[in-house]
N, C-alpha and C positions, 0 to 999 in steps of 0.2 A: 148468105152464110154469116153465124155470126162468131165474130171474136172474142172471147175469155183473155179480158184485157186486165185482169187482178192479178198481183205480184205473186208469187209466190210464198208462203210463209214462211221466214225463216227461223229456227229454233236454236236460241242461246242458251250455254247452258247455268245454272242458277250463280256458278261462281269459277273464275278461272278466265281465258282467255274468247272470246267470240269469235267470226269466222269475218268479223271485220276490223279485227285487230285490237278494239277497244276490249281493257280488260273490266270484266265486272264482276262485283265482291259481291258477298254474300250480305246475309244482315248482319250478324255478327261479327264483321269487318270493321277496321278504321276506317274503309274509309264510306264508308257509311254516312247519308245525312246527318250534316249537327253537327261533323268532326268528334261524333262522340266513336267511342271503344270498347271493345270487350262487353262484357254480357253488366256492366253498372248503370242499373235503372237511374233515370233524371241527368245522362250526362247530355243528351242533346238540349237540357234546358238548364244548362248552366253548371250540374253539378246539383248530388243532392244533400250532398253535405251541410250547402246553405239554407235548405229545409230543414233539416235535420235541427240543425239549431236554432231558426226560431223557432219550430215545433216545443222543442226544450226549453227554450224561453217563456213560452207559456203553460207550459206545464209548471214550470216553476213561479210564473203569477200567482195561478188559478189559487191558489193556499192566502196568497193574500187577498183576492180579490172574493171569495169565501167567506172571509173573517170578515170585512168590511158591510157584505151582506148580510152575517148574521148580526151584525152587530146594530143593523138598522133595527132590523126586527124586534133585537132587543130594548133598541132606542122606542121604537114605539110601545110595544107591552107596556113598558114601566111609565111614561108619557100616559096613556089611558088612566093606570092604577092612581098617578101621581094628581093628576085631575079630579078624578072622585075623592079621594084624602084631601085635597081644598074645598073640593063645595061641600063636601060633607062635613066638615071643619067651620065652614061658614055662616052654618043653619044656626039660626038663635038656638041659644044655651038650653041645652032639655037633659033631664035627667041620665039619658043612656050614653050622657058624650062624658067621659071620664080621662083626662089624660093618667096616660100610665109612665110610673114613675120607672126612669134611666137605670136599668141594669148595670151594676160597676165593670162588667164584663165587657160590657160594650166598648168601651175606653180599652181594655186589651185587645179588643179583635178589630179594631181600628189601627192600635199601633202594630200589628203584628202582618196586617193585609199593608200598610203602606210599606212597612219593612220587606214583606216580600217584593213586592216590586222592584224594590232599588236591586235586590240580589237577582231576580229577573232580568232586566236592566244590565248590570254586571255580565252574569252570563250568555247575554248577547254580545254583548263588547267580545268579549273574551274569545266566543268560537268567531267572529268575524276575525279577527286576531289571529284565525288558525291554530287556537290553541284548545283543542279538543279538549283534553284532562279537566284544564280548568272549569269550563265551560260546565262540564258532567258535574264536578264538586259544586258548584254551585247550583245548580239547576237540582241537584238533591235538594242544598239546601230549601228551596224554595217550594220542592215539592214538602216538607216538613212541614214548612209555616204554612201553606195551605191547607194543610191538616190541622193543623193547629189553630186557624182561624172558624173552619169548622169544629172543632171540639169547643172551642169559648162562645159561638152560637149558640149551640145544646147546651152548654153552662149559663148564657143568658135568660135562657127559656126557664129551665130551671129556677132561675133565682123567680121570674114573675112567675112560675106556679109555684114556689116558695110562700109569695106576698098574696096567694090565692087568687091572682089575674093570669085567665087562658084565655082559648082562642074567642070565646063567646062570652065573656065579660063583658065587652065594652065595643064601641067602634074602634075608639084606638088603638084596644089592644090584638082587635081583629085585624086593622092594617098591618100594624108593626110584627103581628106574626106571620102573614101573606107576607108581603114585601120582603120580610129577611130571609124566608125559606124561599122564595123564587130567586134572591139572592144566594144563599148557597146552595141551587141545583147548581145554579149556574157557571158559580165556583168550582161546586164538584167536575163540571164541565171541562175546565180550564185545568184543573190536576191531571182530568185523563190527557188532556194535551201537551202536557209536563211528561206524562209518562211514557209518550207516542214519542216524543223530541230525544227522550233517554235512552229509547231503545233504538231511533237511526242514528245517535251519537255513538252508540255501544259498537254497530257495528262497521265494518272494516271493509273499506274495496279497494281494488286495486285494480292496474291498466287504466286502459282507457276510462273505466266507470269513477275512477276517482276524483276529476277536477266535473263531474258532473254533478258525483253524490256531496261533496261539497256545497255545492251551489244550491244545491235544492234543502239541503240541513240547514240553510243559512235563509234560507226563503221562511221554511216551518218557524228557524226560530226567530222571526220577523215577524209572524202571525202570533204565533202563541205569545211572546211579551205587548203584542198590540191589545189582543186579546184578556194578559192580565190587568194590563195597566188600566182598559176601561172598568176593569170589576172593581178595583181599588177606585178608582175614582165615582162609578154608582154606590159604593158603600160606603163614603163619604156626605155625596147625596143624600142619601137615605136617613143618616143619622142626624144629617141637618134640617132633615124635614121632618120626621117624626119627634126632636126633641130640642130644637132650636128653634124653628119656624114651628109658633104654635095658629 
C-alpha cells in the first residue's frame, strides 16, 4: 500500500493576514522589497529623483556638446579651403593670380562682428546674473550687429563689382568670395541662434519648471556666445589671410 506523503497545499491570501500568522502585503505595500512605497517608480533603487537629475544634466550638456561638434566640422571645412588658398598662392606668378584690392567695408564688418561679441559676452554675464531683462537688451542688441555685419558683407561685394572684380575674375577674388559667403551662412547660422535664445528668454515658467528652465537658458546661452565668439575670430582669420598674408 502506498502513502501520499505530500503536504498539503496551503493557500495564502495575496495580502492581509495568512493562516500562520505571518502577515503578507501586497505589491504595492511599504513593506515591500527595497523598503520602497506606494506606487513611485525607481524607489527600490534609491529613488528616482536622482535619475531624474542627471537625466537633466545631460540634456542640458548635449547644446554644448553640439556646438563643440559643429564647430569641428567647421574647423575642418575652412582648414581644407585655407590650404588650397596657400598652394594656390604659391604656384609661380602667372597671369590669372591677381590680388584683389581691400574693400573699405571690410574694416567695418570687422569692427562691427568684434563688437558684437563683447555685447554677446555681456549678455551671458548678465542672464547668469539672473538678470533676465538685461540679458534680452542686449542679446537684441547683438542680434542688430549681426545683421549689420551681413549687410557691410553685401556692401563689400558690392564695392569689388564696383572696381569690376567678381566671382570669376581671378583666383583670389574666387577665394575671397567662397570664403566670406561660407562665412556668413554661417553667421546667418549664429543669428538664428540669437533668435532661438530670445525666444526661451521671452518666455516664463513657473513651479517646479523654473530653476530647470533657468539652467538650460544658461546652458543655450553658453553655446550660442561659444558659437559667436569662434565666427568673430574665423573672420579675423579670414581677413588676415586673404589681405595680410599675401
Amino acid at each position: 500500500m502506498v502513502t501520499n506523503t505530500r503536504e498539503p497545499v496551503t493557500t495564502r491570501p495575496k495580502n492581509g493576514v495568512g493562516f500562520d500568522g505571518v502577515t503578507i502585503r501586497g505589491k504595492g505595500s511599504r513593506g515591500s522589497r527595497g523598503g520602497g512605497g506606494g506606487n513611485n517608480p525607481g524607489d527600490d533603487f534609491g529613488g528616482g529623483s536622482h535619475r531624474h537629475d542627471a537625466g537633466s544634466g545631460w540634456a542640458d550638456e548635449r547644446y554644448r556638446i553640439g556646438i563643440w561638434v559643429g564647430l569641428a566640422s567647421i574647423v575642418m571645412m575652412f582648414t581644407a579651403l585655407s590650404s588650397a588658398y596657400i598652394v594656390r598662392s604659391g604656384l609661380p606668378a602667372s597671369i590669372d593670380w591677381s590680388l584683389t584690392k581691400l574693400p573699405s567695408l571690410v574694416w567695418l564688418s570687422t569692427a562691427i562682428i568684434i563688437a558684437s561679441s563683447f555685447v554677446v559676452q555681456s549678455a551671458r554675464r548678465r542672464l547668469h546674473a539672473d538678470d533676465a531683462p538685461a540679458s534680452r537688451r542686449l542679446l537684441f542688441v547683438s542680434l542688430a550687429l549681426g545683421l549689420g555685419f551681413l549687410a557691410s558683407q553685401l556692401g563689400a561685394w558690392a564695392q569689388l563689382a564696383g572696381q569690376g572684380v567678381y566671382l570669376a575674375s581671378n583666383p583670389h577674388s574666387s577665394f575671397f568670395y567662397v570664403l566670406t559667403a561660407l562665412h556668413g551662412l554661417h553667421v546667418a547660422g549664429g543669428i538664428f541662434g540669437l533668435c532661438y535664445l530670445l525666444f526661451r528668454l521671452w518666455g516664463r515658467q513657473t513651479g517646479d519648471e523654473r530653476q530647470t528652465g533657468s539652467r538650460r537658458r544658461r546652458r543655450i546661452t553658453d553655446a550660442v556666445a561659444i558659437y559667436w565668439h569662434f565666427m568673430d575670430g574665423l573672420w579675423i582669420y579670414l581677413v588676415l589671410l586673404l589681405f595680410i598674408w599675401r
